[in-house]
C-alpha positions in Angstrom: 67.7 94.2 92.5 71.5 93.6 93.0 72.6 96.6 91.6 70.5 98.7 93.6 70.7 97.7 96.7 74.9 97.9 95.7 74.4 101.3 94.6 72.5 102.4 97.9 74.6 100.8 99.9 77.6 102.5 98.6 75.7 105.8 98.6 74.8 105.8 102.8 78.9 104.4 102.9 79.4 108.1 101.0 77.3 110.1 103.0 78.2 108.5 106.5 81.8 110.0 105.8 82.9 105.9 105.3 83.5 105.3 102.0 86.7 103.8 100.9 88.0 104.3 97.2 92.0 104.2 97.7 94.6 106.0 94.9 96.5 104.0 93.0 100.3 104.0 93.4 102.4 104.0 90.7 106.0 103.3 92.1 107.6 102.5 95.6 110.9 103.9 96.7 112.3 103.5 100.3 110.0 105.6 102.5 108.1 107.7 99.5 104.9 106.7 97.5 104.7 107.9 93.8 101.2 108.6 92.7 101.4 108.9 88.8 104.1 112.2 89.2 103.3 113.3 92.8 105.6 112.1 95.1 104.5 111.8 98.6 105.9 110.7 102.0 104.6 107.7 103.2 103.6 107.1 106.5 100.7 104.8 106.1 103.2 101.8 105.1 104.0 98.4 108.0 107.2 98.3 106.7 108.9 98.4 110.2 112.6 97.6 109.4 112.9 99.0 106.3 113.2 95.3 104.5 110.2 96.0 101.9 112.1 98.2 99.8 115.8 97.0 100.5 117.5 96.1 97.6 119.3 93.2 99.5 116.2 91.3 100.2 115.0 92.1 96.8 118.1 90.3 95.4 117.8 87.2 97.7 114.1 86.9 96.9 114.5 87.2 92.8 117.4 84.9 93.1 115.4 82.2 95.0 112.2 82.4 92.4 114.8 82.1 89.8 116.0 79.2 91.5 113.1 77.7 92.5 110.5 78.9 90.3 107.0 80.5 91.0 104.2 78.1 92.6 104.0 75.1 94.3 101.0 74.1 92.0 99.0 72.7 95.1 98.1 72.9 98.6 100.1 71.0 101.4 97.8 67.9 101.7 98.7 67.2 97.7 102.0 67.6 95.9 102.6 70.6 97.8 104.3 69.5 100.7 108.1 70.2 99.8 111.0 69.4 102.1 111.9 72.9 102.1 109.3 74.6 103.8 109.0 72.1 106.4 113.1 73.4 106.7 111.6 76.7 107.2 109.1 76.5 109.3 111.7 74.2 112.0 113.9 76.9 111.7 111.3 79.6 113.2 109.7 77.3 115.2 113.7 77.4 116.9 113.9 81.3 115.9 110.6 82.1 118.2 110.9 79.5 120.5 108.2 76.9 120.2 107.7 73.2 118.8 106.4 74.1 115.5 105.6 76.4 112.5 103.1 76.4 110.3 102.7 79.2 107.0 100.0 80.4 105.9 99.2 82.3 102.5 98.4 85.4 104.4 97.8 86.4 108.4 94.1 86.8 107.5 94.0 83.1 106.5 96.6 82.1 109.4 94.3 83.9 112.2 90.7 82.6 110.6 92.3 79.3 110.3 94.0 78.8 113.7 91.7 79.9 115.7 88.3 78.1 113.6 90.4 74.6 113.8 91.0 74.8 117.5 88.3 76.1 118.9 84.7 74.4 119.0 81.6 74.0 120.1 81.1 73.4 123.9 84.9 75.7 124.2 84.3 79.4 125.5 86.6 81.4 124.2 87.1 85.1 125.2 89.1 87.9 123.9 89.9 91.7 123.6 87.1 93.7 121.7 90.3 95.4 119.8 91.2 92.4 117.9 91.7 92.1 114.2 89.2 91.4 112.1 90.2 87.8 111.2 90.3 86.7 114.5 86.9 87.2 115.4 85.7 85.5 112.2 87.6 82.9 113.1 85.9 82.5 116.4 82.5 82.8 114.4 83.7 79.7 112.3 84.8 77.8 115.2 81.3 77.5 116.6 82.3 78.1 120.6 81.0 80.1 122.5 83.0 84.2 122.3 82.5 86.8 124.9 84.7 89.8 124.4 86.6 91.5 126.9 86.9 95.3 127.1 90.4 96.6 125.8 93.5 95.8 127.9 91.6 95.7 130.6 92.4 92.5 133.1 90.0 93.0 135.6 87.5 92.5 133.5 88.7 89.7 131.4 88.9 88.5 135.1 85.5 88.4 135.5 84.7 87.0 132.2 87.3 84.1 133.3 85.3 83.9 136.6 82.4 83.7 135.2 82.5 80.8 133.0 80.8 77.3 133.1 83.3 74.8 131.4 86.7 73.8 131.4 87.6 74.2 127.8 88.3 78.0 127.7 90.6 80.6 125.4 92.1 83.6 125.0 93.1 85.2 122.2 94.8 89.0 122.2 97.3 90.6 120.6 100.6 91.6 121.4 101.3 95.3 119.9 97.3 96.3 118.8 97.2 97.4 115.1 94.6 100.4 115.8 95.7 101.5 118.9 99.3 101.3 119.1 99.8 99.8 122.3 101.1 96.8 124.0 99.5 93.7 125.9 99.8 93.9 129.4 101.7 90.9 129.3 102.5 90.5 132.8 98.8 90.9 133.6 97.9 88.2 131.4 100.1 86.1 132.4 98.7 86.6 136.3 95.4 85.5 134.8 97.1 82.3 132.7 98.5 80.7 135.9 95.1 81.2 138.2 93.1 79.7 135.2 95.1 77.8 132.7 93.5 78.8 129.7 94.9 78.3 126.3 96.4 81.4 125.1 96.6 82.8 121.1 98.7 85.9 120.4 98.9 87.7 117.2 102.4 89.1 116.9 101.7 90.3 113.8 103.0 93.7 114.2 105.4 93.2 116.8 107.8 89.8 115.3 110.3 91.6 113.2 110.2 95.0 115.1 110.6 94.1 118.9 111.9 92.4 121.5 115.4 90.5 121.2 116.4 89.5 117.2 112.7 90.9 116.9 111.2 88.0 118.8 108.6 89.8 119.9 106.9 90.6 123.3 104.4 87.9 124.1 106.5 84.7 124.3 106.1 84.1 128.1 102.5 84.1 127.8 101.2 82.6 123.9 100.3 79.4 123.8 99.9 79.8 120.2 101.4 83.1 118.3 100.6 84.1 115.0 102.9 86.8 113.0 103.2 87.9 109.4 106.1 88.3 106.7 104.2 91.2 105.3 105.0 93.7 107.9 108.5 93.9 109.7 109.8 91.0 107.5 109.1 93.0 104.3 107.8 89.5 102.4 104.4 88.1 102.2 102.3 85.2 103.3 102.1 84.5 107.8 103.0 81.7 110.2 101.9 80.2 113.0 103.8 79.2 116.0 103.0 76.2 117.8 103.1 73.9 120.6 104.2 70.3 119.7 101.3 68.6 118.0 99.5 71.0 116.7 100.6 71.2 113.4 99.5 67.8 112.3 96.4 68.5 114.0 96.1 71.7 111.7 97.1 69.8 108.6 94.0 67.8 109.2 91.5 70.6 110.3 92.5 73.6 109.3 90.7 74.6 106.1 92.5 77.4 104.2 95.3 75.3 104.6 93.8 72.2 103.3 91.9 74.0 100.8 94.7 76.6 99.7 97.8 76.5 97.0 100.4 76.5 99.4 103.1 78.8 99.2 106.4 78.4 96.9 109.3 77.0 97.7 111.4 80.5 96.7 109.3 82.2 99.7 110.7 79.3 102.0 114.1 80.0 100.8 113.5 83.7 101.5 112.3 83.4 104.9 115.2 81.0 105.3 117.1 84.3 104.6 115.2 87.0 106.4 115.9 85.2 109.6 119.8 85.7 109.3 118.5 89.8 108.3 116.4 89.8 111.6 119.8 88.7 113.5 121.4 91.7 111.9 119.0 94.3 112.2 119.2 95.5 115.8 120.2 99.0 114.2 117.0 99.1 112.1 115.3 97.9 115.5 116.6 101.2 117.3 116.1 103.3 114.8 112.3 102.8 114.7 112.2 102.8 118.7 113.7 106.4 118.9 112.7 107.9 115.7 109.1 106.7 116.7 109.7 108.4 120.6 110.4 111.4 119.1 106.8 111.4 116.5 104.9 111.1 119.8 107.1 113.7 121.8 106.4 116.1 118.6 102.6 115.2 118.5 102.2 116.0 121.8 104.1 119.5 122.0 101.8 120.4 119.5 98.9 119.3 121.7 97.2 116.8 119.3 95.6 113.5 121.4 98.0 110.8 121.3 98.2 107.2 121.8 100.9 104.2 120.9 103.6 102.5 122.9 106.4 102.0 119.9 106.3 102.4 116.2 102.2 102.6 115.8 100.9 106.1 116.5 97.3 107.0 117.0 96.0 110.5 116.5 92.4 110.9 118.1 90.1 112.8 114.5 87.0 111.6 116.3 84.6 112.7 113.2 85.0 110.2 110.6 84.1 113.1 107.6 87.1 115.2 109.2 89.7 112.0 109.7 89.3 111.5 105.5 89.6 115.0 105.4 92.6 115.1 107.0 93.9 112.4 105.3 92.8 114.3 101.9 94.8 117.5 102.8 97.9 115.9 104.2 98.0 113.7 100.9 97.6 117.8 98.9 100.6 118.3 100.8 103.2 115.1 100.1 102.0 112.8 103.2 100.4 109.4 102.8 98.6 108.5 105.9 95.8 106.4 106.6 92.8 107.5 108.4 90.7 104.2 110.3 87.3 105.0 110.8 84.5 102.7 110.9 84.4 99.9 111.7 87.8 99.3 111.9 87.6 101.5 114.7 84.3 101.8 116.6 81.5 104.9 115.3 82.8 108.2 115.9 86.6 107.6 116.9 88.2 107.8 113.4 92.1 108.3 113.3 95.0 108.9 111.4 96.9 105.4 111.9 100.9 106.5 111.1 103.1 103.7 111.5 106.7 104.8 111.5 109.5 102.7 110.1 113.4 102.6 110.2 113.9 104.8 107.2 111.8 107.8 108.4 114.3 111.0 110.0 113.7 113.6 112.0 113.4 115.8 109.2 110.2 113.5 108.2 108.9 113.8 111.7 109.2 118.0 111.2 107.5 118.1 107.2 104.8 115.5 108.8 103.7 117.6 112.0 104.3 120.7 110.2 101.7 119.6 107.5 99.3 118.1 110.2 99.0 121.2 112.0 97.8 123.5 108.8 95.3 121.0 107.9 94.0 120.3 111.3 93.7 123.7 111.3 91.7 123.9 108.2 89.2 121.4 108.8 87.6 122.3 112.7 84.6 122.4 112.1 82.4 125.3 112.2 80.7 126.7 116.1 77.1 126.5 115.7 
């Protein structure tokens, strides 16, 4: 019964233009993808600054799992709770500028967790439709009460503020979207914050690392409560909260995939000890991506494709989710790696190519990838009826 009902499932995914079966990469160097011998440019990668596949953070991160070895063995609440990593997470709680910093195994667990422990039942919480995934299952878990807002748009998370009953009400946004490309309107929200006082939750996720001062990101002035990620800009792994003072030994006590998860190791406390003396050094990385990633959109657009993004995320509008894959198919034929969101990580029938730029990408790369995008663009309109 099981197996068929898999099978099916996986055969309306195929015919819907939505299944997902991924290739396999064999090797990783700097800005290119190796897929068994093909060798292809990536452009599908998070990897802002670069830092993923330097060979100075490499060092510093082998050197500190040498040094410290490869698991903590439990979660915080146990034996896990080293001196170290509460080092760490003081130092970005300073870095970011809040009271405390909490990590979390991955920004999946961080947003699910955060969000489920602070939230509950009786709270109204309300928050852009364009949100990750996590957060929203966080707000499931959390048991309040969730009305969505549509995207970036104030007025109407206005009237959702307006509109509600109780005192005990939340936002939660991001900072730099991950599907669209484009940024809060901070000073909107921030409008909205001082009228109604809510508590607000950003996730920074794709913005810490990449912008604003020492990559401090955008959103400071408004979060209550930001979230962010070492496996994008910061080129490690695992996430951390930032917090106002008090909240992390609230989340120690309620937060369940940190009570419930292995923390992480020492070494990666060590290493993000390190990263943040990178981040102070990598303003040239930092402008790099800012004017390699203006001239992707200026190039898009002279060619007349449908563009969206503020800084190093670029949307191309497919629209058909059989011709995004398709795209992403031929592009791939020709030596570029990019990823094509359809849904529903983008809603029914506005699938696009997602290319996130990073500091190692030229303007040579920019030429091959719009070049290549043009021919199969080309190739794939579909047929007048």
């Amino acid at each position: 019964m099981f197996a068929e009902r898999l099978r099916q499932r996986l055969l309306m995914q195929r015919q819907a233009g939505l299944h997902r079966n991924p290739p396999e990469a064999t090797a990783r160097d700097g800005k290119y993808l190796f897929f068994g011998n093909r060798k292809v440019l990536n452009f599908s990668s998070n990897d802002y600054l670069g830092l993923g596949a330097s060979p100075k953070l490499r060092e510093k991160v082998a050197a500190n799992f040498r040094r410290y070895g490869t698991s903590s063995s439990s979660s915080r609440l146990v034996s896990g709770h080293y001196a170290l990593i509460s080092r760490a997470e003081e130092a970005y709680a300073r870095h970011f500028g809040y009271d405390e910093a909490l990590f979390f195994p991955s920004g999946y667990q961080a947003n699910l967790g955060v969000i489920s422990a602070l939230f509950a039942q009786g709270d109204t919480v309300i928050f852009d439709k364009h949100i990750h995934a996590s957060s929203v299952k966080g707000m499931a878990l959390s048991k309040a009460e969730f009305l969505g807002y549509r995207h970036n748009s104030m007025s109407h998370l206005r009237k959702r503020l307006e509109a509600r009953k109780d005192d005990q009400a939340g936002v939660v946004t991001e900072s730099l979207f991950s599907m669209d490309g484009d940024f809060l309107d901070v000073e909107g929200i921030r409008k909205l914050k001082r009228e109604h006082g809510f508590l607000c939750i950003v996730d920074e996720a794709h913005a810490f690392g990449a912008l604003g001062e020492n990559g401090r990101g955008i959103a400071r002035t408004v979060a209550d409560v930001a979230v962010g990620t070492f496996g994008k800009a910061l080129g490690l792994f695992g996430a951390f909260a930032l917090l106002p003072a008090g909240y992390k030994e609230y989340l120690f006590n309620f937060c369940s995939p940190l009570i419930y998860s292995t923390t992480l190791p020492e070494a990666h406390a060590a290493s993000a000890l390190d990263l943040l003396e990178i981040l102070g050094d990598s303003d040239a990385e930092r402008d790099s991506l800012r004017r390699i990633s203006v001239l992707m959109r200026e190039a898009l657009r002279g060619e007349g494709f449908h563009v969206g993004g503020d800084a190093h995320i670029i949307v191309v509008e497919i629209g058909d989710e059989a011709r995004a894959a398709a795209v992403s198919r031929g592009l791939f034929e020709g030596g570029v790696f990019v990823f094509p969101a359809r849904y529903p990580t983008v809603p029914m029938g506005r699938a696009i190519l997602r290319i996130g730029m990073t500091a190692r990408h030229r303007e040579q790369d920019v030429s091959f990838f719009v070049d290549a995008l043009k021919g199969v663009y080309a190739r794939t309109q579909p047929e007048s009826r």
